[in-house]
C-alpha positions in Angstrom: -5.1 181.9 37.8 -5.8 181.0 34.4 -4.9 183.5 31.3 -8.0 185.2 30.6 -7.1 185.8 27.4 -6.3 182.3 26.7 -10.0 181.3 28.0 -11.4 183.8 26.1 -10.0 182.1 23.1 -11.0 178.9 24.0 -14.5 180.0 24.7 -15.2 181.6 21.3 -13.5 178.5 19.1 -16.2 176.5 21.4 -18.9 178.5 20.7 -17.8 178.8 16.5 -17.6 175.3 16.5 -21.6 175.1 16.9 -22.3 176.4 13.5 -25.2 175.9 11.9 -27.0 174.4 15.8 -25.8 177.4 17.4 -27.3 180.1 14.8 -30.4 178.0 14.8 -31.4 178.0 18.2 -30.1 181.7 18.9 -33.5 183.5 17.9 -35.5 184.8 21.1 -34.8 188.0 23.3 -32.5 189.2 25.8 -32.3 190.1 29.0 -34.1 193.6 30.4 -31.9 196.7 30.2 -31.1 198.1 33.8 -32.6 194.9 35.6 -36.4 195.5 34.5 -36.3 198.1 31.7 -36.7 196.5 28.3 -38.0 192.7 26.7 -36.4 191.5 24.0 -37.0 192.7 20.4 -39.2 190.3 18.2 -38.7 189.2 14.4 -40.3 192.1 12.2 -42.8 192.3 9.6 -41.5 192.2 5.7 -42.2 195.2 3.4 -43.5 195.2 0.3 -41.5 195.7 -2.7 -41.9 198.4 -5.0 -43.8 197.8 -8.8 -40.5 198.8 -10.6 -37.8 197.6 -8.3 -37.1 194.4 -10.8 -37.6 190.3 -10.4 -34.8 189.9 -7.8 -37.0 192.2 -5.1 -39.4 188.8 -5.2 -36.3 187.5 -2.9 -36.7 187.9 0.5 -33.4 189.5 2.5 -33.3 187.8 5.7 -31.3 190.2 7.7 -29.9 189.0 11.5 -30.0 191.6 14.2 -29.7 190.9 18.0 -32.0 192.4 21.0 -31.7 195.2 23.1 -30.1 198.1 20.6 -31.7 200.4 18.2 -29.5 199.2 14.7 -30.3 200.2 10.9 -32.3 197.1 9.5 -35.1 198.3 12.3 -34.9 202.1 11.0 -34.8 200.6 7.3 -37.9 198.3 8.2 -39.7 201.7 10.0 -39.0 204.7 7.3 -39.7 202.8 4.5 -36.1 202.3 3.3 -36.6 198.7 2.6 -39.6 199.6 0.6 -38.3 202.7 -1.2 -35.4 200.8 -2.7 -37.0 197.6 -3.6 -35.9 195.4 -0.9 -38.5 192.9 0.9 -36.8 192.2 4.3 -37.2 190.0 7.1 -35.2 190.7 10.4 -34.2 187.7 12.2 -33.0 187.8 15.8 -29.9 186.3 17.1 -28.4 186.8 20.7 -24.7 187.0 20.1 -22.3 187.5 18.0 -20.9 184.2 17.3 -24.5 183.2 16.6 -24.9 186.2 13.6 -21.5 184.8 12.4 -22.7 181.3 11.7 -26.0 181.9 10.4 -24.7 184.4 7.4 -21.8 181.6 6.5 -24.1 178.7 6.9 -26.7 180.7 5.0 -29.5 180.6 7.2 -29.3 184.6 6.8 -28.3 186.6 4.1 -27.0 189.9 6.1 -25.9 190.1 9.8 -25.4 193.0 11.6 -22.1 192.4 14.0 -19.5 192.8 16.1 -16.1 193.3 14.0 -13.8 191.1 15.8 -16.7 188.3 16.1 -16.6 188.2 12.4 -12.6 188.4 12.3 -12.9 185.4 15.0 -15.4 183.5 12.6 -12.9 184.2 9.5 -10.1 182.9 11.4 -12.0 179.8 12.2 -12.6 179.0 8.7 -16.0 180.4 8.2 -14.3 182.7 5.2 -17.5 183.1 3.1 -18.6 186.7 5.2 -18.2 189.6 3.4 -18.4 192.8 4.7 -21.3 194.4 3.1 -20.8 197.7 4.4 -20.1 200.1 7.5 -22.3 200.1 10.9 -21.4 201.8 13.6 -17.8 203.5 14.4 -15.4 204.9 16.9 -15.6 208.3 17.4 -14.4 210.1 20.5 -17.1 213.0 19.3 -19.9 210.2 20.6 -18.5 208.1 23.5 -19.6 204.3 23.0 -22.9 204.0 25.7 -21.3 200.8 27.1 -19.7 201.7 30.0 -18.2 199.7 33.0 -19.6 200.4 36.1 -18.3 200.1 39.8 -20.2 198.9 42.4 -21.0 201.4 45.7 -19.3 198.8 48.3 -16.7 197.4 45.6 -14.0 199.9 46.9 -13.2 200.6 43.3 -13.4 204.6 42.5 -11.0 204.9 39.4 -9.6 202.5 37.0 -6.5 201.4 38.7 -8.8 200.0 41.9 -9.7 197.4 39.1 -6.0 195.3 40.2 -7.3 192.6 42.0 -10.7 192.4 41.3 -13.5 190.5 39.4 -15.4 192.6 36.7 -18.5 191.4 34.5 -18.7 192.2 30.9 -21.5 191.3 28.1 -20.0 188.3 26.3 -18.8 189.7 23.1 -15.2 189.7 21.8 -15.5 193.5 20.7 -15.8 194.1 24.8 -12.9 191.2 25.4 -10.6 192.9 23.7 -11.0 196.7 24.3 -11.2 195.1 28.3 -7.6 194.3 28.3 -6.1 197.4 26.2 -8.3 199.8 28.3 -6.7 198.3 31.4 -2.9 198.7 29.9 -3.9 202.1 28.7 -4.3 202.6 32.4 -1.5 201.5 34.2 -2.9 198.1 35.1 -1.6 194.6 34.2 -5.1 192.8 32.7 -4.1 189.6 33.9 -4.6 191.2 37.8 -8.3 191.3 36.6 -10.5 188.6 36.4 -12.9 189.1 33.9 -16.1 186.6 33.7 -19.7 187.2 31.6 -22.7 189.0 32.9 -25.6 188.4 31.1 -27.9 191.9 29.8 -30.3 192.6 32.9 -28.2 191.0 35.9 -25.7 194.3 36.2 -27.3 196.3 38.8 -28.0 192.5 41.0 -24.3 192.2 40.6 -23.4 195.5 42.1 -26.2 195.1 44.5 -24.5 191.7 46.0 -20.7 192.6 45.5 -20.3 189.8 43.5 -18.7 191.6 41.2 -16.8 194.7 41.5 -17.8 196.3 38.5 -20.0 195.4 35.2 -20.7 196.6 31.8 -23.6 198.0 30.5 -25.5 198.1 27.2 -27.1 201.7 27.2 -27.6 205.4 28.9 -30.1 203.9 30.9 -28.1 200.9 32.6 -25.8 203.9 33.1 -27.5 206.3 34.5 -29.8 203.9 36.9 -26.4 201.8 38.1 -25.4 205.7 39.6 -28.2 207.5 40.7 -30.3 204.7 41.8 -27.4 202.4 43.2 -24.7 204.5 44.0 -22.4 203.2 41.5 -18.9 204.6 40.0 -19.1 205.3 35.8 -15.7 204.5 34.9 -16.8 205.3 31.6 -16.2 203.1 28.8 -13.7 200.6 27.7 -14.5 200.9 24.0 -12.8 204.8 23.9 -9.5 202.1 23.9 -10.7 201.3 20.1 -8.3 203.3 17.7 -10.7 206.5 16.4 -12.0 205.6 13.0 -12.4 202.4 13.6 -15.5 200.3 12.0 -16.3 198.5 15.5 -19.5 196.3 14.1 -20.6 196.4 10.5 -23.1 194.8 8.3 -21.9 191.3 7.0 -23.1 189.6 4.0 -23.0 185.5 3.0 -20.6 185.9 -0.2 -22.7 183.3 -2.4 -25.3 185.7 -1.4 -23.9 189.0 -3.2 -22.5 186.9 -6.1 -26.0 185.5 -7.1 -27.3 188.9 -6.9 -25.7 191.6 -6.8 -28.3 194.1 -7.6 -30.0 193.4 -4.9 -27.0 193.1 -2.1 -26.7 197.1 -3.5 -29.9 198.1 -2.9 -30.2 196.4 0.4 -27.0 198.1 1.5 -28.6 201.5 -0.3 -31.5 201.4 2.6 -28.9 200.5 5.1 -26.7 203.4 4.3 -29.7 205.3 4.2 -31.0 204.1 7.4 -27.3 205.4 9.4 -27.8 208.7 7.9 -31.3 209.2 9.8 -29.3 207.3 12.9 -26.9 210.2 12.9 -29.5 213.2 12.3 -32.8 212.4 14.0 -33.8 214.0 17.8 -33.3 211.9 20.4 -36.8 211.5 21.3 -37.5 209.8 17.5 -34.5 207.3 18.2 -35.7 206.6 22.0 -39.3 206.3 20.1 -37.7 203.3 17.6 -35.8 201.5 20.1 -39.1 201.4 22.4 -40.7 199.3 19.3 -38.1 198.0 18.3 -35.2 197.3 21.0 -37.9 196.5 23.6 -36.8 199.8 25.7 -39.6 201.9 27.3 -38.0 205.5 27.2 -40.8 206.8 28.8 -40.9 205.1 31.5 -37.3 205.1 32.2 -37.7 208.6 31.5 -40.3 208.9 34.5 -37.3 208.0 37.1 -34.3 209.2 35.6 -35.6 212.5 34.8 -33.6 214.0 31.6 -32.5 210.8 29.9 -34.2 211.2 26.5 -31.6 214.1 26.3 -28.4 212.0 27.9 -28.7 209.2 25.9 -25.7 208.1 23.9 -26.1 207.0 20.4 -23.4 205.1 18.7 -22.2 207.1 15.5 -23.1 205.4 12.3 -20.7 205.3 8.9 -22.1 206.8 5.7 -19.3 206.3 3.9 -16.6 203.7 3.4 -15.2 202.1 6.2 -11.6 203.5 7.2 -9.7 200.3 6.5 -6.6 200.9 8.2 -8.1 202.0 11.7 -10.4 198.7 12.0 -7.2 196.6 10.2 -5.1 197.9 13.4 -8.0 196.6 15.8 -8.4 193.2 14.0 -4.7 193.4 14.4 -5.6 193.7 18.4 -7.4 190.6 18.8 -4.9 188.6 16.9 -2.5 189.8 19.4 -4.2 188.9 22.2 -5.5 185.3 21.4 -9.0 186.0 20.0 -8.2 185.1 16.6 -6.0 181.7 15.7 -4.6 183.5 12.6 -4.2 187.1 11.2 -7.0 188.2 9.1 -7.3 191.5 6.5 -10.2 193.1 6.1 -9.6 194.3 2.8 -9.5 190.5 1.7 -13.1 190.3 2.6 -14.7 193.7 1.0 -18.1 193.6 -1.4 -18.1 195.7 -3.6 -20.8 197.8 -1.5 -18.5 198.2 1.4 -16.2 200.6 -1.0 -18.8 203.2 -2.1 
């Protein structure tokens, strides 16, 4: 059987190599959360910029986000962050993060919101004009990561080390590649025993439902909690606690040209995004599961109306504030170098604006 980690590699040089074609023809939506929960978030509205905010504001910030998730540019756009601090921002949707990496380096978008290790893979490829602009979301073993991998009710897998042997489905991102294989080590089983392939958002609980696979990863709560109650599944809970704690797991990326030619107005964009985590962090759940029924295309309510209790389960990913502990995401970085996903070593601190250190 082929290295897995070696095709991984492979796979995201291929899909780098696309540049500017690939970032292009990424906009649309995703697949529905747990089979038929959500549609696929559309391209939002631009806000209006403040009388005083100064000439630069004129500028639109196109801002790249991908589909299915709740993420800071949406809460920005929805509380007026944008607005408050000047900033008149269009959100752009991508579908993966290879795709976010090449439009902010070709310059089709200004700011990208994405997956660490798909930017460290994009660096590593040569597409070294990404900055990070400043911290998204981080590991934090207070808030589990929602992504979980799921066993099927017939797979005959009921704890991690049933995994030997089998073939497992995972969202195609290199965040999820890499934690895959240390997760396994971490316990007790050799990751080259488990064939990993790519399930696409929506096709989990058919996967389970078939035995085609013997377990799958999911995006949210909801995928979660409908893969066990509804289809007898086995939460194996998630691969991402194998991230070391601290670290910046997906951050906000910036096209460097972009922050040189203004950099009043990279800060005040990352102001609204800083400010947007902080109201990730501290609103109810029900305001969040409100947003991400807008915004992420998820229909809480409904959900709600047959998993009874979910608005209260869900799992929100911890947002940074602050600056971005640097050694903690260097070690992970350091992770997918080891493994294959990246063809050369690459520091993070070599790639800071001067936002991402405040």
């Amino acid at each position: 059987m082929p290295d897995r980690r070696t095709l991984t590699a492979r796979a995201l040089v291929a899909i780098l190599a696309l540049g500017t074609t690939l970032a292009l023809a990424a906009c649309g939506s995703s697949d529905d959360s747990s089979g038929d929960d959500s549609g696929g978030s559309s391209s939002a509205s631009s806000a209006t910029t403040t009388a005083d905010a100064g000439a630069s504001s004129a500028q639109t910030v196109k801002i790249g986000v991908f589909p299915g998730l709740l993420l800071g540019p949406e809460v920005a756009e929805a509380q007026g962050m944008f607005e408050r601090n000047g900033v008149r921002a269009e959100l752009v949707t991508l579908t993966a993060g290879p795709a976010l990496m090449a439009a902010v380096a070709k310059g089709s978008v200004d700011v990208v919101f994405g997956d660490t290790l798909a930017w460290a893979a994009a660096t590593s490829n040569g597409f070294d004009n990404i900055q990070v602009l400043l911290g998204g979301t981080v590991t934090d073993s207070r808030s589990p990561s929602p992504m979980h991998l799921i066993a099927g009710p017939d797979s005959g897998v009921r704890t991690v080390a049933d995994l030997s042997g089998k073939t497992i489905g995972v969202i195609p991102t290199p965040q999820m590649s890499a934690a895959i294989g240390v997760w396994l080590q971490q316990n007790g089983v050799d990751p080259r025993s488990v064939r990993v392939v790519t399930v696409q958002d929506g096709n989990q609980s058919s996967a389970l439902k078939t035995n085609s696979l013997a377990a799958v990863q999911t995006r949210n709560t909801a995928q979660n909690l409908d893969l066990t109650r509804n289809y007898g599944g086995v939460d194996l809970q998630s691969p991402l606690d194998a991230e070391p704690q601290g670290t910046a797991n997906a951050n906000y990326f910036a096209n460097a040209q972009w922050v040189q030619d203004d950099p009043e107005l990279a800060q005040r964009t990352a102001t609204a995004l800083r400010e947007a985590s902080v109201w990730l962090n501290d609103a109810p759940s029900q305001e969040k599961a409100d947003l991400a029924a807008r915004y992420a295309g998820i229909d809480y309510a409904r959900l709600s109306a047959r998993l009874p209790g979910l608005i209260r389960q869900i799992q929100w990913e911890p947002w940074i504030t602050g600056p971005i502990d640097l050694d903690a995401t260097q070690r992970w970085i350091d992770v997918g170098s080891t493994i294959g996903l990246l063809r050369r070593a690459v520091e993070i601190a070599d790639h800071l604006a001067p936002t991402a250190q405040r």
